[in-house]
Every structure is written in structure tokens, then in C-alpha cells.
C-alpha positions as CSV (number, residue, x, y, z in Angstrom):
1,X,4.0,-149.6,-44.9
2,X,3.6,-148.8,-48.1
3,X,0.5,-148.1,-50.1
4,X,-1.0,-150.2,-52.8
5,X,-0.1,-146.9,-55.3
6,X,3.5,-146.5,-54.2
7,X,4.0,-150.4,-54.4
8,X,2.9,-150.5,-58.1
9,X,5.2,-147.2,-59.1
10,X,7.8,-148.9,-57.3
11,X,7.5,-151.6,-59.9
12,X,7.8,-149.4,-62.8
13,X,10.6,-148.2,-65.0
14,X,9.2,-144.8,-64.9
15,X,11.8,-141.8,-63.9
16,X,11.0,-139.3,-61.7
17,X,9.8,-136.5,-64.1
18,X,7.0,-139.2,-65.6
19,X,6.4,-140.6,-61.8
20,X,5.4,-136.7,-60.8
21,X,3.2,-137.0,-64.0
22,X,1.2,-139.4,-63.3
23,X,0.7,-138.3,-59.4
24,X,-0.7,-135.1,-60.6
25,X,-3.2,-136.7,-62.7
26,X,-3.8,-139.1,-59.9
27,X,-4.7,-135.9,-57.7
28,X,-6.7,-134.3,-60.5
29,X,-8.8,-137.2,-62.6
30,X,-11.8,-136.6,-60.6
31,X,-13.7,-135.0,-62.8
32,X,-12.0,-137.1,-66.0
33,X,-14.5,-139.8,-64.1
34,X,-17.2,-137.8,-63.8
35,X,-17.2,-135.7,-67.2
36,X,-17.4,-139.0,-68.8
37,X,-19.5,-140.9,-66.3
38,X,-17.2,-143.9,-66.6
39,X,-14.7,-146.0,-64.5
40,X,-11.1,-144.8,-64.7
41,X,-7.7,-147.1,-64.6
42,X,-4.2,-146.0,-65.3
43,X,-2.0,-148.8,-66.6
44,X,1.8,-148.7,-67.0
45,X,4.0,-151.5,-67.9
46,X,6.1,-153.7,-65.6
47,X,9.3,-153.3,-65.0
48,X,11.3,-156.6,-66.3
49,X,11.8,-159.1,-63.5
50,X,15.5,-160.5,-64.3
51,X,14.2,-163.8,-62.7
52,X,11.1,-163.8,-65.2
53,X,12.4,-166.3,-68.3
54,X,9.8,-164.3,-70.1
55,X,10.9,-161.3,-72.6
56,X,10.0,-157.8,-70.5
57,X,6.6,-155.9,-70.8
58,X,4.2,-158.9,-70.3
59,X,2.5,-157.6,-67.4
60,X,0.7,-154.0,-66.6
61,X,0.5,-152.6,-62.9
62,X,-2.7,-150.7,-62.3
63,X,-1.4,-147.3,-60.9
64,X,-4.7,-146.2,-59.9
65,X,-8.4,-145.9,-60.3
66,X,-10.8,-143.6,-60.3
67,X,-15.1,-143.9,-59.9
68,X,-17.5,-141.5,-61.1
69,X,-19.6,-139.5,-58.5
70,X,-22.5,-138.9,-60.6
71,X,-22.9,-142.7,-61.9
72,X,-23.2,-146.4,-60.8
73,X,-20.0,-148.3,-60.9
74,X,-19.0,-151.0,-63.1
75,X,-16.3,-152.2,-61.6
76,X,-16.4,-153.6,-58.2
77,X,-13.7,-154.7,-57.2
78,X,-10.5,-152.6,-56.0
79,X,-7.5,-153.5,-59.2
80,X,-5.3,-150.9,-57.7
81,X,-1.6,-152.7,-57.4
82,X,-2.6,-155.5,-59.0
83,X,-0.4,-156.5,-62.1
84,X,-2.4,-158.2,-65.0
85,X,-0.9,-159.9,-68.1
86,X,-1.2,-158.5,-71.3
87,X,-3.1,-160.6,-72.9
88,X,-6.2,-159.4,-70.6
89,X,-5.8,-155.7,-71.7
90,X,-5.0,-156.5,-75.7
91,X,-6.7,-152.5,-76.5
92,X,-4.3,-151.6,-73.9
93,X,-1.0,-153.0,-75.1
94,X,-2.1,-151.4,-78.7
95,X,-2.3,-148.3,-77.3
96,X,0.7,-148.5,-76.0
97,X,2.5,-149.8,-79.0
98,X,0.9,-147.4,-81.3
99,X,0.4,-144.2,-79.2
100,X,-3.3,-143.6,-80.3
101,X,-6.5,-144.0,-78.7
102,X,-8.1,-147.2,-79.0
103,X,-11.8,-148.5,-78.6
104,X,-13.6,-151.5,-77.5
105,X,-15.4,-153.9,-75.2
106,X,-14.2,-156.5,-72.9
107,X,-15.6,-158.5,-70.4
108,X,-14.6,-157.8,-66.5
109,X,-15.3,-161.2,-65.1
110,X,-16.8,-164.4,-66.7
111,X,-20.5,-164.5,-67.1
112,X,-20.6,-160.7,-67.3
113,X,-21.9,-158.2,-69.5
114,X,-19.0,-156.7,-71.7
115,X,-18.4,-153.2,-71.1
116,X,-17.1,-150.3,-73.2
117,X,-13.4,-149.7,-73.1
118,X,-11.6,-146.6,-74.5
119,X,-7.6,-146.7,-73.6
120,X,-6.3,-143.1,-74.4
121,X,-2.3,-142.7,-74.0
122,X,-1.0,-140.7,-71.5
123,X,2.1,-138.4,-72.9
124,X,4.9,-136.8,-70.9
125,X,7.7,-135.3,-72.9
126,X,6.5,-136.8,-75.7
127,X,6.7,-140.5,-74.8
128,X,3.8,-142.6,-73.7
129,X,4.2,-143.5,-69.9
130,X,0.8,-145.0,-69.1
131,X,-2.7,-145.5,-70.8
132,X,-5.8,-144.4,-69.3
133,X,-8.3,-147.2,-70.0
134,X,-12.2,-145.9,-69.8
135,X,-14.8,-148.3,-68.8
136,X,-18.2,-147.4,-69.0
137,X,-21.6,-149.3,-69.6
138,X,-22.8,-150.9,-73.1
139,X,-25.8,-149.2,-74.6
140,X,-28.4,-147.9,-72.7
141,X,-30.8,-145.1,-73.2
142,X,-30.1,-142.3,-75.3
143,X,-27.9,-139.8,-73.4
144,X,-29.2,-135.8,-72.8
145,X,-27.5,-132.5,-73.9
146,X,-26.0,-132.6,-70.5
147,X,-24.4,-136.1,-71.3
148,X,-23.3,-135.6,-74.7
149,X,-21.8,-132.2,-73.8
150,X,-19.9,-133.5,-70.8
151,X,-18.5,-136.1,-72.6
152,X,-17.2,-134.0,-75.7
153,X,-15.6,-132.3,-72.7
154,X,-14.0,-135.3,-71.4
155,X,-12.8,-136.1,-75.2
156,X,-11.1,-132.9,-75.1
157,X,-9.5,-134.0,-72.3
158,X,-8.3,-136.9,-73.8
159,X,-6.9,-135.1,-76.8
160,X,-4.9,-133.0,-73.7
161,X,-3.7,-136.3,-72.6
162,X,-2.4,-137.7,-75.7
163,X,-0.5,-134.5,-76.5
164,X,0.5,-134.4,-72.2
165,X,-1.0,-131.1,-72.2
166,X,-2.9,-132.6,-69.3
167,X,-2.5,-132.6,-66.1
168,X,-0.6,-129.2,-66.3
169,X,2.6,-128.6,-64.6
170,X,1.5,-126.3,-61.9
171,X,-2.1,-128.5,-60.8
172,X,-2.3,-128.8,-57.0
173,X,-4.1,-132.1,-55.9
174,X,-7.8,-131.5,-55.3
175,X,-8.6,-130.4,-52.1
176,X,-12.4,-131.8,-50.7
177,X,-13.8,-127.9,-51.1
178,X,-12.7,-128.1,-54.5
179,X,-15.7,-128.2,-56.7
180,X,-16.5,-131.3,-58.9
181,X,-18.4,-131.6,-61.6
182,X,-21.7,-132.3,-59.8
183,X,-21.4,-129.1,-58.0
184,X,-22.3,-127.3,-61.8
185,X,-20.4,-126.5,-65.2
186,X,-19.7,-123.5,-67.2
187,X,-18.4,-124.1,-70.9
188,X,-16.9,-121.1,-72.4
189,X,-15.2,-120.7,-75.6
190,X,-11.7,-119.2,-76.7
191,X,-13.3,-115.5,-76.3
192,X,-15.3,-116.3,-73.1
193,X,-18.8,-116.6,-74.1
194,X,-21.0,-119.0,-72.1
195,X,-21.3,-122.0,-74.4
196,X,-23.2,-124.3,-71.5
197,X,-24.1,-123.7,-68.2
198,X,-25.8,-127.0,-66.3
199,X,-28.4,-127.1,-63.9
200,X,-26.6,-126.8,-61.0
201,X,-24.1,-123.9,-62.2
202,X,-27.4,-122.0,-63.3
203,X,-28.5,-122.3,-59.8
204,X,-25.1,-120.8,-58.3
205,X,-25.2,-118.0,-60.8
206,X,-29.1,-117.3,-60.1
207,X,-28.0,-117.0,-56.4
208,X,-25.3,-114.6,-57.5
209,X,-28.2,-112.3,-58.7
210,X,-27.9,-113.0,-62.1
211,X,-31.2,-114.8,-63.7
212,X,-30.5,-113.4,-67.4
213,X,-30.0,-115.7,-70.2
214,X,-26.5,-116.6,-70.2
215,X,-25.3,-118.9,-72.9
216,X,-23.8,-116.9,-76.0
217,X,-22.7,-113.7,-73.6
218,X,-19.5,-113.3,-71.3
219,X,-20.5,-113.3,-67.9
220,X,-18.7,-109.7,-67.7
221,X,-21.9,-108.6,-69.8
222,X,-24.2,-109.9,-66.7
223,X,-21.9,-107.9,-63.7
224,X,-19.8,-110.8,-63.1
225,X,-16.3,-110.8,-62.5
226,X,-14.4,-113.0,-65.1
227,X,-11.0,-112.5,-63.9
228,X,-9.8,-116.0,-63.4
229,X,-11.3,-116.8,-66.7
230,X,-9.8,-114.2,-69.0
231,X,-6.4,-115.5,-66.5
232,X,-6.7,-119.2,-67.8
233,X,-7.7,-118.2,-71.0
234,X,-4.6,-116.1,-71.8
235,X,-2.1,-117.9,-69.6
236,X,-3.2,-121.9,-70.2
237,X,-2.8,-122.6,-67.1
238,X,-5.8,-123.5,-63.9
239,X,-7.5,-121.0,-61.8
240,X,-9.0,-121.0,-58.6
241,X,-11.1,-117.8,-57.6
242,X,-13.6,-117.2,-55.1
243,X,-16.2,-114.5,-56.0
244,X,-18.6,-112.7,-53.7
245,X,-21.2,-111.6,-55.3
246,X,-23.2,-110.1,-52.3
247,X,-22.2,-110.1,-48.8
248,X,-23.9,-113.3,-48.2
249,X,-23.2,-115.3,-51.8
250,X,-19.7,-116.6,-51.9
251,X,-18.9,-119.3,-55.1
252,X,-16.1,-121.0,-55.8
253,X,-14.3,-120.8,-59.4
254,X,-12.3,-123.6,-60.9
255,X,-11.2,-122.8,-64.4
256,X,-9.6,-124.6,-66.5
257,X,-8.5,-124.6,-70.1
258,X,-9.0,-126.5,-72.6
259,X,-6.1,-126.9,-75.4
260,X,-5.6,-128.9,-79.0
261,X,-2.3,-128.2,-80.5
262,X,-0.8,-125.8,-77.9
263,X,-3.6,-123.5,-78.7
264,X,-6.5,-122.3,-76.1
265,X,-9.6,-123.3,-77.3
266,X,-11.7,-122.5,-74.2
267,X,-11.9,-123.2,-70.7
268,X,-14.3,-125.6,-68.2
269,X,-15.4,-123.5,-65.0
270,X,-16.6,-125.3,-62.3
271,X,-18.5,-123.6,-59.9
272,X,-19.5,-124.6,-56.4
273,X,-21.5,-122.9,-53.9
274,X,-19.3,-122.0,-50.9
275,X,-21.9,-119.8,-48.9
276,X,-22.5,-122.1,-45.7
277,X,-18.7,-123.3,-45.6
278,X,-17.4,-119.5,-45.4
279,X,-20.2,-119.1,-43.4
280,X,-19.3,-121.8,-40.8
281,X,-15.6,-120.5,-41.2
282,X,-16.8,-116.8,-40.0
283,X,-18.5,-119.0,-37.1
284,X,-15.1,-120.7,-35.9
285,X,-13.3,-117.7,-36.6
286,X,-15.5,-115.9,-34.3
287,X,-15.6,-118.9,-31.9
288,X,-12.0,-119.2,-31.4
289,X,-11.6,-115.4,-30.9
290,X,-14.3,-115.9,-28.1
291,X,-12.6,-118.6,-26.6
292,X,-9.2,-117.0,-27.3
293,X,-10.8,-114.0,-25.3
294,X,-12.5,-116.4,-22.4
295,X,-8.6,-117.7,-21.5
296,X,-7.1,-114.2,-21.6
297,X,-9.7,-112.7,-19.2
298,X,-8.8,-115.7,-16.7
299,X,-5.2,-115.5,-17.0
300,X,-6.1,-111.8,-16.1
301,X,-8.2,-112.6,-13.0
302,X,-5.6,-115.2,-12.3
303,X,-2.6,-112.7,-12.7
304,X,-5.2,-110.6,-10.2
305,X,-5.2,-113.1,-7.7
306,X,-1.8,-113.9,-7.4
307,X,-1.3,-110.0,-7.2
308,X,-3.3,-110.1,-4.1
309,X,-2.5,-113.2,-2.4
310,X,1.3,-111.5,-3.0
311,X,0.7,-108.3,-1.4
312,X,-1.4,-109.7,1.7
313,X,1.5,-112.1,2.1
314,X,4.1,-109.4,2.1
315,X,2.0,-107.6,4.8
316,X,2.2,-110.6,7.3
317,X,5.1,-111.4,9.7
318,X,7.7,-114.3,8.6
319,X,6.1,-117.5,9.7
320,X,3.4,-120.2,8.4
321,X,0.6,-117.9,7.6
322,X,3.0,-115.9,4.9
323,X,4.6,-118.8,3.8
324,X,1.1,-120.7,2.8
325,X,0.7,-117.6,1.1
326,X,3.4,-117.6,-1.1
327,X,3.4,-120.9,-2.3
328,X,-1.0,-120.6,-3.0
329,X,0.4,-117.6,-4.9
330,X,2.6,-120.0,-6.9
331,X,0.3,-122.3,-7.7
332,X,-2.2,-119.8,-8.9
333,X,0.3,-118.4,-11.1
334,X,1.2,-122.2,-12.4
335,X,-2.7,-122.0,-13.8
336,X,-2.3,-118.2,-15.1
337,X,0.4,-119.8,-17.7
338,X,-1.2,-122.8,-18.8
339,X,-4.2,-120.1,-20.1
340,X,-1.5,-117.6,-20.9
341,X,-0.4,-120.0,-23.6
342,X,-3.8,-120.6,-25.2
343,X,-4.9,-117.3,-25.1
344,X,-2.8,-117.6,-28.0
345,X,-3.8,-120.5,-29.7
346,X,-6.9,-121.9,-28.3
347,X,-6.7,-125.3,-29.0
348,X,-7.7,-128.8,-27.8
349,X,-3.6,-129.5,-27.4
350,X,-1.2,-127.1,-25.7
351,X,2.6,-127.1,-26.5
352,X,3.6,-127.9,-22.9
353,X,7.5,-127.8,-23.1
354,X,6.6,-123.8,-23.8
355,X,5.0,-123.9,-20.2
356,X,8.1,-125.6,-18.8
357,X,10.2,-122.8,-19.8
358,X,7.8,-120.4,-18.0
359,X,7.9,-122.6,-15.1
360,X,11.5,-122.8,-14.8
361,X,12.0,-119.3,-15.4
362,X,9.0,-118.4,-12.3
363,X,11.3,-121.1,-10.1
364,X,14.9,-119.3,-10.8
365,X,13.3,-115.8,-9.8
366,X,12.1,-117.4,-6.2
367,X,15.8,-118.5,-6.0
368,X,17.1,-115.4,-3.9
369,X,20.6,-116.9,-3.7
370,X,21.9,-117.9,-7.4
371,X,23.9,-120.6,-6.5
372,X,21.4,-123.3,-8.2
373,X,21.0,-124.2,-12.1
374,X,18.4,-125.3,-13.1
375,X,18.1,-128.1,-16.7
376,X,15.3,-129.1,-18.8
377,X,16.2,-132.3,-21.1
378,X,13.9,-133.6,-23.7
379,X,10.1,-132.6,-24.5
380,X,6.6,-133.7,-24.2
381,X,5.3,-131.7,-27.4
382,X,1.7,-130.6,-27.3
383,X,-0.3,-132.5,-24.7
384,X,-4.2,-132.1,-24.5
385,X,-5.5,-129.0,-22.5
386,X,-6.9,-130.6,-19.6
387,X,-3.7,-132.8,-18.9
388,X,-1.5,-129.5,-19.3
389,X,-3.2,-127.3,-15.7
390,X,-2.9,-130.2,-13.6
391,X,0.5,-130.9,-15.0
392,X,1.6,-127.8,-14.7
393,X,0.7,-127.2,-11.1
394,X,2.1,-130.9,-10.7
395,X,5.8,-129.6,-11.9
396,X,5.7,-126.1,-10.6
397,X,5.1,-128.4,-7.0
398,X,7.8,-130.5,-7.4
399,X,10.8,-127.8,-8.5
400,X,9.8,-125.9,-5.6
401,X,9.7,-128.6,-3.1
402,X,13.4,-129.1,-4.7
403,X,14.4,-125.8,-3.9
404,X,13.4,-125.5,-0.4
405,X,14.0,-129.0,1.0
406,X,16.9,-130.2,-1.1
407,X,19.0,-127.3,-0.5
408,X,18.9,-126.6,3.3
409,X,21.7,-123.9,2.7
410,X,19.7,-121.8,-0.1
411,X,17.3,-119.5,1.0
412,X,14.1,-119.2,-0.9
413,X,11.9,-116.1,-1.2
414,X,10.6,-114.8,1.7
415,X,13.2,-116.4,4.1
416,X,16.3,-114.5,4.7
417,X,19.3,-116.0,6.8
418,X,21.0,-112.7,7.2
419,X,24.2,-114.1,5.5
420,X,25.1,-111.4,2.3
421,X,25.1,-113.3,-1.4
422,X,28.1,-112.7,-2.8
423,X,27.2,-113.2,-6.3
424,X,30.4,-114.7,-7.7
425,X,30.1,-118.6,-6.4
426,X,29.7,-121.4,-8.3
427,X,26.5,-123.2,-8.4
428,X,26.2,-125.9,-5.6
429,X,23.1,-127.2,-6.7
430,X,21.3,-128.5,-9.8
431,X,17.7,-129.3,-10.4
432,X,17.3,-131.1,-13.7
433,X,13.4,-132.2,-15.7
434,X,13.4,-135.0,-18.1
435,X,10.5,-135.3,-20.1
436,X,9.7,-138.0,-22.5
437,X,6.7,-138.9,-24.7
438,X,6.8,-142.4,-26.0
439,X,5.0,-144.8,-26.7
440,X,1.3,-143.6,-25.0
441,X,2.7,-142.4,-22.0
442,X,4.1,-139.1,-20.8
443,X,6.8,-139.5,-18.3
444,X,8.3,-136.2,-16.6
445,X,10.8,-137.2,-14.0
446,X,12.5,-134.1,-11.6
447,X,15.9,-135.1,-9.9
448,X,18.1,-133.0,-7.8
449,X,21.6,-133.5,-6.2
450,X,20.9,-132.5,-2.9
451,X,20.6,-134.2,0.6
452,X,17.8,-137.0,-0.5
453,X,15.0,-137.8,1.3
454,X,14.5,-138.8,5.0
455,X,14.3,-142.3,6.6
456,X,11.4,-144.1,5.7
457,X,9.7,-141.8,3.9
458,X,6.2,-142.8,2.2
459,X,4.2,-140.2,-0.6
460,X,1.7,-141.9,0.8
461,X,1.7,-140.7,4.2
462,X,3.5,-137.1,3.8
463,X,1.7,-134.4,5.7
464,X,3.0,-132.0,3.2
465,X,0.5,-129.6,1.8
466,X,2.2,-129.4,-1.6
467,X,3.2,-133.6,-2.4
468,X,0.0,-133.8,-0.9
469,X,-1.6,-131.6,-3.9
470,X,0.5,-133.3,-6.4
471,X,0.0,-137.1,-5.2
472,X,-3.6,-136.7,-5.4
473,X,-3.3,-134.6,-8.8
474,X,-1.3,-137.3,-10.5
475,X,-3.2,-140.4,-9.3
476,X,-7.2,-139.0,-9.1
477,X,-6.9,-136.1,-12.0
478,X,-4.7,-137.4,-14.6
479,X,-5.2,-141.3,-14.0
480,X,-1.2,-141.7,-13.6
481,X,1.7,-142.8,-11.5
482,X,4.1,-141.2,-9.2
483,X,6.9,-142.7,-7.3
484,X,9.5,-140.7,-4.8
485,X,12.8,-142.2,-4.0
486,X,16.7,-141.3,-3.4
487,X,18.8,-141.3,-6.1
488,X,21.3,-143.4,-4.2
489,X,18.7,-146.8,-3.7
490,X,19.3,-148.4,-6.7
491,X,23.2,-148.5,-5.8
492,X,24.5,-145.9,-7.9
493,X,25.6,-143.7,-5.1
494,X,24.5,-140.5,-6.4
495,X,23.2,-137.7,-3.9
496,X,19.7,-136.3,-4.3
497,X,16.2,-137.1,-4.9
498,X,14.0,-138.6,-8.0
499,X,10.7,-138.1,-8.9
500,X,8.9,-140.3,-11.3
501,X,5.5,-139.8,-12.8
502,X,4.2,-141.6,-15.6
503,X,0.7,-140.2,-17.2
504,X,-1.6,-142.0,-20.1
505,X,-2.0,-140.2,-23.1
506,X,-5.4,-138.7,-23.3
507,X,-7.2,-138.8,-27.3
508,X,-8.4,-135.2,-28.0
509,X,-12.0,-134.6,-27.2
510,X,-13.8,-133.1,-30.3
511,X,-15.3,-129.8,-29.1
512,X,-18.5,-128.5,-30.9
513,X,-20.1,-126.1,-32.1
């Protein structure tokens, strides 16, 4: 469905250069809000409706809106996608028709007070797409230095938007770490001296070590770097730096210039004190390389295990003992992949169809005859990690109970019938795995084509070690479903076995810290 925002563009006339525009000043206009401690609406035109009897342009479509961090609201209400006729925004249809900023008040909703409204045009390529309309409260007390100097910043800006200097061509939305006006401003001038510095960007900088009066000097003077400053100063164009200061002082640079008549004449830094957030990213890094480390060392010990249950298995006489061996070996290395994978990417979901291949490939090497193939169709994606182990062990059960009791004629490791492999026949017998993810379920069937199950057989009461293990997996461990049935029952006289287990998809569980 689409958003209040795209259904308003949608009803505009505006083409795609002026549509990219105004979504860059929609990503960027937070601190437009908050430099001039105001409401913020953009306005366009509607497009003409060719079943309105009404000549075209009497109604605006609010593209968006904007409210100030650092100041109390005054309007309410949520205008975004509305459409409003032009005579309710008369300072905004004159901006439009005369391309110049236009002051005034207006009243919001009946028995209101009025509020202040100041409609700047916004420019692209030299034609007026859309007006910025201001609203901010009526006389109140008398503003501070801070005020008056944030909003002769913001009336820069407005110059920048009447000439579509602003927002420049290459501004990335705002991401949350980017720093907003609240977080502290630095006003330099066309040469780089400090011409304000608020409250809170003097407290960044005095944690930076520098406690040195600063306005009227470059910050290079105080043993600052300046890099992205001299950078937007010559090139015109946003910066965004980090700067360490000390080892434990990190800040957060966001320059950006100011310009009147294609010329430079300074540059807004915004400064924000990143210290605890790369500090908290040093602590995940570190965590995920711990718990990277944690699954390695078990897929290790795992990989161990299965060495030795292997070897003692190969040191027994054919029979049950070596054979129960064998297949706890194959379980244990069913786990050992499943931590394989995320002592890679440790992560709260696992790509499983990458542990199907590895289980597929493990099954193929027991095959000591190669006269089975062996197809995966379709894909689960990433499933959370403790679905994935069970899962795993669940499959790597299944494919192998295939192999030995589908195919009475193929001999499977550690059984020999004495009877050479030629090497050069064609494959008798197919396994195939379809998995499917759809709709909050996970569904993995396994079929074969071989001699089907026996009379009257029940999962239920199978005194097989292995369907035993993955019954009770499936139905206790991962809350699902399994059914066991030929091929052939549903009249479609195909050979072989299916197996069907359906699974609910498990939400994430947040880990912490």
C-alpha cells in the first residue's frame, strides 16, 4: 500500500528530476525545522483532474511535513496527503505565482490563535516546484543570541532554496546517528573562523581537549583537524567526518555550506558526540568475534567427536555395534555444520539452504556405489538458529534412512556386498528435497523412488532409532508436523516414499548485551 507521501507525488505534475528534489529535501529538512524552531510543510500544486469543471491549480497536496525537535508544535494534526484549496493557503498560491518569499499569519483552525506563516519557493532548474510554508508561533518573548543566530541560519537556507541551491545534488537522507541541530552548532565563515559555537558544540569540543576561546580563530589554530571543513568550503558540497581526538573522544562532523549567488559564504558544522555509540560498536564487534569464536571451538570439538566415534567404529566387526556408530557419527557431524556456518556469521538467523548443500554433499560421500542422484528444489532462506540444529539433524535423518532402506540394492558405507562397482551405470535411484517457505510455515518434504514403505506402517510406532530421533525432534523441539506415506496412496502410481514436515516460523529472539 502506498504511503500518504507517495500518494500525494503521485497526484502531481512534477517529473522525475523535480520528484528526486523534493525527496532529498524531504530526507534532509530536519534541521530546516529546527534552525528555525518552526513547523515545516511542503506544498505543490495538484495535478488537473480532467473530471474537475474547475480550471487546473485550485488545490495544493501537502508533500510532507516536518516538526522541530527543540520546540513545541503548533500544528497538531498530521496534513501529510491531504489536498487543500487555494483559497486556504492565499500566501502560498502568491508564492507560487510570483517566485518570492512571502510573509504572514493565518489561522490553523477556527477559534485559534493565528500563527506566523513564511512560504519560501522551492527552485529546481530554475522553476518553482513547491513552496515551503513556515509556521511558527506569534509573539512571544524576546528570542536569545542562540535564537536569532539559528534563525539567520535558517534564512540562509531559505535564500539556498529559492535559488535550488538547496538540498544539494549529492545529500544522502539523514541517517538517526546523524547529528541534529540539538546535538551543538559551529558557524564558520567563508575563511573558516569560528563565528558561533552553541552550548552544546562547546561542550563536544571541551571534551575534545580544547577549552580555549574559539570564536574568531579556525579550529586548525586550537589542534583540530578541519579537513571536512576546508572540503565543503572549497568544493560546496556536504561533509561527513568523524574525528578522534583522543583514543576515547570520538565526534561526529556534519558540514555544510552555506551559499548566495553560487558563491561559498560559509559553512554550518554540526557536531555530535559519538563516544558511547563507537564505544558500544567496539562492544558488539568484540561480542560477535566471541561468539563467532564460541561456535568455531564447538564445530571443533564436534569435528573431534565424530573423528572418534569414526575411528572406534572402524575398529569394531561389521554388525549393530559399528553400524550405531556410524550413524551417531552422522548425526554429530549434522550439528558440526549447522555451527560451521555461523562461525562465520554469528547471527540470530542461519542461511539454511547453505546447510543443505553440506548435507547433501556428507550423504553422496556415504553412497559407496554411485548409482543414486541426489536433487534439492526450492529454498527456505535464513531460518532462526535454534530451528536450523534440530532441522538439520531432522534432514540428514531422513536422506540417510532413504539411502539405506529405499535402495535395498545399494550398499551404504560400512556394508559391502562383495559385488565390484563398475562405475559406468546409470543412476537407478533418485532422492529429491523440496523446501518451501510460505506463508509462516517451513515445509521441507524428502521423496524417493524406491520400494515404499511396508504394510501398515505407523511413525508412530517405528522402533527405528533414527525416525524415532526425528519424530520426536519435529513434534516436541520445533512444535511441527511430520507425516510418512508412499508415494503411490493418493493414486498416482508413483514408486517410493514421501516425507512431509511442516514447521511454524519462529520470530527472532533479541539477544542482549
Amino acid at each position: 500500500m502506498a504511503t500518504p507521501a507517495e500518494l500525494a507525488f503521485e497526484r502531481t505534475n512534477l517529473d522525475d528530476d523535480q520528484l528526486a528534489h523534493l525527496q532529498r529535501l524531504l530526507g534532509t529538512w530536519g534541521i530546516l525545522a529546527d534552525l528555525s524552531f518552526s513547523d515545516l510543510v511542503l506544498m505543490a500544486p495538484m495535478a488537473p483532474d480532467p473530471s474537475d469543471p474547475r480550471p487546473g491549480g485550485q488545490e495544493l497536496v501537502i508533500l510532507g511535513q516536518m516538526r522541530p525537535s527543540n520546540s513545541s508544535t503548533v500544528v497538531e494534526q498530521d496534513l501529510v496527503g491531504q489536498t487543500v484549496d487555494v483559497d486556504v493557503w492565499p500566501l502560498v498560491v502568491l508564492t507560487f505565482e510570483t517566485g518570492e518569499s512571502a510573509r504572514g499569519e493565518m489561522v490553523l483552525e477556527p477559534g485559534s490563535e493565528p500563527v506566523r506563516l513564511h512560504c519560501i519557493p522551492v527552485r529546481c532548474e530554475g522553476e518553482t516546484v513547491a513552496v515551503l510554508a513556515r509556521m511558527s508561533a506569534g509573539a512571544g518573548r524576546r528570542p536569545g543570541h542562540l535564537e536569532r543566530t539559528y534563525r539567520d541560519v535558517f534564512n540562509r537556507f531559505a535564500v539556498m532554496l529559492s535559488e535550488g541551491a538547496f538540498p544539494f545534488p549529492s545529500e544522502e537522507v539523514a541517517t538517526e546517528e546523524a547529528p541534529r541541530v540539538g546535538d551543538g552548532v559551529v558557524l564558520v565563515d567563508e575563511e573558516g573562523r569560528v563565528r558561533y559555537a552553541s552550548p552544546n558544540a562547546t561542550n563536544a569540543l571541551h571534551r575534545m581537549g580544547m577549552y580555549s576561546q574559539i570564536e574568531g580563530r579556525r579550529l586548525t589554530d586550537l589542534g583540530i583537524e578541519e579537513s571536512a571543513i576546508e572540503w565543503a568550503l572549497a568544493s560546496a558540497l556536504p561533509v561527513v567526518e568523524e574525528v578522534e581526538r583522543r583514543p576515547d573522544v570520538t565526534v561526529l562532523l556534519h558540514c555544510i555550506p552555506l551559499i548566495q549567488a553560487d558563491e561559498v559564504t560559509g559553512c554550518i558544522v554540526l557536531l555530535r558526540d559519538v563516544t558511547d555509540v563507537r564505544r558500544l560498536d567496539r562492544l558488539l564487534l568484540s561480542k560477535d568475534a566471541a561468539i563467532r569464536e564460541v561456535h568455531h571451538r564447538v564445530k571443533n570439538n564436534l569435528q573431534t567427536i565424530s573423528a572418534l566415534l569414526r575411528l572406534q567404529a572402524r575398529r569394531l566387526p561389521p554388525g549393530g555395534g559399528r553400524v550405531a556408530l556410524f550413524e551417531a557419527e552422522r548425526r554429530v557431524r549434522s550439528i558440526a555444520i549447522v555451527h560451521e556456518i555461523l562461525s562465520r556469521e554469528p547471527s540470530d538467523q542461519v542461511p539454511f539452504d547453505e546447510i543443505v548443500t553440506s548435507l547433501i554433499r556428507m550423504a553422496k560421500d556415504s553412497v559407496v556405489s554411485h548409482h543414486l542422484q541426489f536433487e534439492v528444489t526450492g529454498g527456505l532462506g535464513e531460518v532462526p538458529a535454534d530451528v536450523a540444529t534440530p532441522l538439520a539433524v531432522v534432514l540428514a535423518e531422513l536422506v540417510q534412512n532413504a539411502i539405506e532402506h529405499a535402495f535395498l540394492d545399494f550398499e551404504a558405507e560400512g556394508e559391502d556386498d562383495g559385488v565390484p562397482d563398475s562405475g559406468d551405470r546409470e543412476p537407478t535411484g533418485t532422492i529429491r528435497v523440496d523446501l518451501q517457505a510460505e506463508g509462516g510455515v517451513l515445509r521441507v518434504d524428502v521423496l524417493d523412488d524406491g520400494s515404499g514403505l511396508p504394510e501398515g506402517f505407523d511413525i508412530d510406532d517405528t522402533q527405528s532409532l533414527g525416525l524415532s530421533i526425528v519424530r520426536d525432534l519435529v513434534r516436541s523441539q520445533l512444535d511441527g508436523s511430520i507425516t510418512m506415506r508412499n508415494r503411490g496412496a493418493d493414486g498416482s502410481g508413483q514408486n517410493g516414499t514421501l516425507v512431509s514436515i511442516e514447521l511454524p516460523v519462529r520470530e527472532p529472539q533479541p539477544i542482549g548485551l
